[in-house]
C-alpha positions as CSV (number, residue, x, y, z in Angstrom):
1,X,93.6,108.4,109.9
2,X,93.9,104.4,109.5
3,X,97.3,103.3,108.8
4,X,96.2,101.7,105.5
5,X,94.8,104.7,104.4
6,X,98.1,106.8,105.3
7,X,100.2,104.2,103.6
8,X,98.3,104.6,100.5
9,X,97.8,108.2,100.4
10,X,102.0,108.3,100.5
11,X,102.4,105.4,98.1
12,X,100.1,107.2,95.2
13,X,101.8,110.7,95.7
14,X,105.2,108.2,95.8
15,X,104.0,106.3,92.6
16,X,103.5,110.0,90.7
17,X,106.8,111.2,91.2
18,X,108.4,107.9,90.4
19,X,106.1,107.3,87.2
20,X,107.2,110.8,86.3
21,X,110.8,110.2,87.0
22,X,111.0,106.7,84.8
23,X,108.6,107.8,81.9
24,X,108.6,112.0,80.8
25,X,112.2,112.3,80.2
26,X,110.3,110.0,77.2
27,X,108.8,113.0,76.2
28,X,109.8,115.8,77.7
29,X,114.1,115.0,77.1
30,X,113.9,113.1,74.0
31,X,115.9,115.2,72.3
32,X,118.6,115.2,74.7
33,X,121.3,112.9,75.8
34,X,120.8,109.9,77.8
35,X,122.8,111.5,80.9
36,X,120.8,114.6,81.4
37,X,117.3,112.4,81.2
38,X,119.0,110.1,84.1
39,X,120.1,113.1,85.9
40,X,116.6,114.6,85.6
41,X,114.5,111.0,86.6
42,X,117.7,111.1,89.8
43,X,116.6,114.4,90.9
44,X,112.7,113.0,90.5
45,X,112.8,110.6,92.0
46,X,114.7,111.7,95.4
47,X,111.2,113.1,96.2
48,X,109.7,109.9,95.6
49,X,112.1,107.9,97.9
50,X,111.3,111.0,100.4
51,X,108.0,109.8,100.4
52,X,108.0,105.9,99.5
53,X,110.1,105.8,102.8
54,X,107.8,106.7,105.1
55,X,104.8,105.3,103.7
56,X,106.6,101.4,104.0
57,X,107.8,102.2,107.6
58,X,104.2,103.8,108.6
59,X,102.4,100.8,106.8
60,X,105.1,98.1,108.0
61,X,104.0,97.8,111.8
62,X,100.6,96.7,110.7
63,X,101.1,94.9,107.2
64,X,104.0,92.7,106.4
65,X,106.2,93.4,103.6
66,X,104.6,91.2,100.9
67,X,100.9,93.2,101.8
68,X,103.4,96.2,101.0
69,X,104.3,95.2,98.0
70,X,101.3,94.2,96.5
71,X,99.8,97.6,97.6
72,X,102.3,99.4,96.0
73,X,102.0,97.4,92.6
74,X,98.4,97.6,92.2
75,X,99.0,101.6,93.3
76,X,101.6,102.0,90.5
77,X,99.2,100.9,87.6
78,X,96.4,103.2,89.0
79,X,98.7,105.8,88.4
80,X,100.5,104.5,85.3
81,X,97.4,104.1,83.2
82,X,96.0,107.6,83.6
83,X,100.1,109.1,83.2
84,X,100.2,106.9,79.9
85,X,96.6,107.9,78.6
86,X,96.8,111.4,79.2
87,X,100.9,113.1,80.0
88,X,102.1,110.2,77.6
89,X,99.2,110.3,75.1
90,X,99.0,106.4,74.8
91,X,96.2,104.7,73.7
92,X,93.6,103.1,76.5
93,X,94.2,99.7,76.2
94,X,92.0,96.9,77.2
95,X,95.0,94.8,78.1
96,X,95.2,97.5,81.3
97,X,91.7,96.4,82.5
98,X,92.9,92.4,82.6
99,X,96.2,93.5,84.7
100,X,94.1,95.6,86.8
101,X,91.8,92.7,87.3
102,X,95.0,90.1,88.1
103,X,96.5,92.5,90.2
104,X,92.9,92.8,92.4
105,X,93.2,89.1,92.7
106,X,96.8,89.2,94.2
107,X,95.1,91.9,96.9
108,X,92.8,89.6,97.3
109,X,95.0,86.9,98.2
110,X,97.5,88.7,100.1
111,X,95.0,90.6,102.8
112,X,92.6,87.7,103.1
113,X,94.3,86.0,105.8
């Protein structure tokens, strides 16, 4: 499997956990205190480090760190949008569209070279 491909794969399953680890205790620990939500979004978000890990070093000997980055940005609001629109029940929002679109430009400009 290309490298890019395996980078991404890791980074959207990484970008999941993490989404779910800063966002649900929103909803699903509202009612409780501030120290249990942080303890839950902790234990969460070991599995994303578990997996963010490997998907840098795997993508690192063939992209540089700033590729990387703007990878895993434009891969966090691929999954934020649909987390926000359907776990969070947000409204769709065009305004998520026009940061899509900025952060395509930033790909863009960080692979073209």
């Amino acid at each position: 499997m290309p490298v890019i491909l395996q980078t991404a794969a890791l980074l959207i399953l990484s970008n999941v956990f993490m989404t779910f680890a800063w966002y649900a205790h929103l909803k699903n620990l509202a009612d409780r205190p501030w120290w249990i939500a942080a303890l839950a979004s902790w234990g969460i978000a070991l599995f994303e480090y578990l997996i963010q890990v490997p998907a840098n070093r795997i993508g690192h000997g063939t992209y540089d760190i700033g590729q990387l980055k703007i990878l895993q940005e434009t891969i966090t609001l691929g999954v934020f949008v649909p987390f926000a629109v359907f776990y969070m029940g947000q409204p769709l929002k065009l305004d998520y569209l026009w940061a899509g679109l900025c952060l395509l430009g930033a790909v863009y400009f960080i692979f073209r070279s």
